[in-house]
N, C-alpha and C positions, 0 to 999 in steps of 0.2 A: 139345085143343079145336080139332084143327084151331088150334096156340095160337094163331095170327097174327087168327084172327076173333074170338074169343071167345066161341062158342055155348056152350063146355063142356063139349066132348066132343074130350077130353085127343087122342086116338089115332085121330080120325073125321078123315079125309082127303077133305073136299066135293069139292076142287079140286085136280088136278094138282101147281100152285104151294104148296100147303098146307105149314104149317112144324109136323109132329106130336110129341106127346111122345114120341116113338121117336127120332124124329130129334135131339130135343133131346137126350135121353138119351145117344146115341151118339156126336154132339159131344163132351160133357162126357168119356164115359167114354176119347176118348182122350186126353186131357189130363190124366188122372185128377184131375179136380175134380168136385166136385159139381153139380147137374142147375141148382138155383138158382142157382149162380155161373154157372154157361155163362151162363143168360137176363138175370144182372145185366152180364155183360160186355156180352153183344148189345143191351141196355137203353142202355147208358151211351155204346157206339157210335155206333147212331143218333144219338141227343143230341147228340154230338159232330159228329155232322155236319150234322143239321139246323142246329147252331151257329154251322157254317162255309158253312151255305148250298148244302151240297152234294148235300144230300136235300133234299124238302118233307114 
């Protein structure tokens, strides 16, 4: 979905900067984890930063 916007459309790249399920996919696949773990890792990151104030 373009995941970063959330329109819904998995693999539709609006924007340049757009993070797609292609992309996601191909993170995961070289770590060989799954697609969901990659997006829980990048989930729990941010957090972790927004935490420390390091993002908004």
């Amino acid at each position: 979905m373009c995941l970063n916007c959330g329109c819904g459309e998995y693999n539709e790249r609006h924007k340049p900067t757009d993070i797609t399920l292609d992309d996601l996919r191909a993170a995961a696949d070289g770590h060989d984890m799954a697609v969901e773990e990659a997006a829980d890792n990048i989930h729990q990151g941010a957090r972790g930063l927004k935490q420390e104030r390091k993002v908004s």
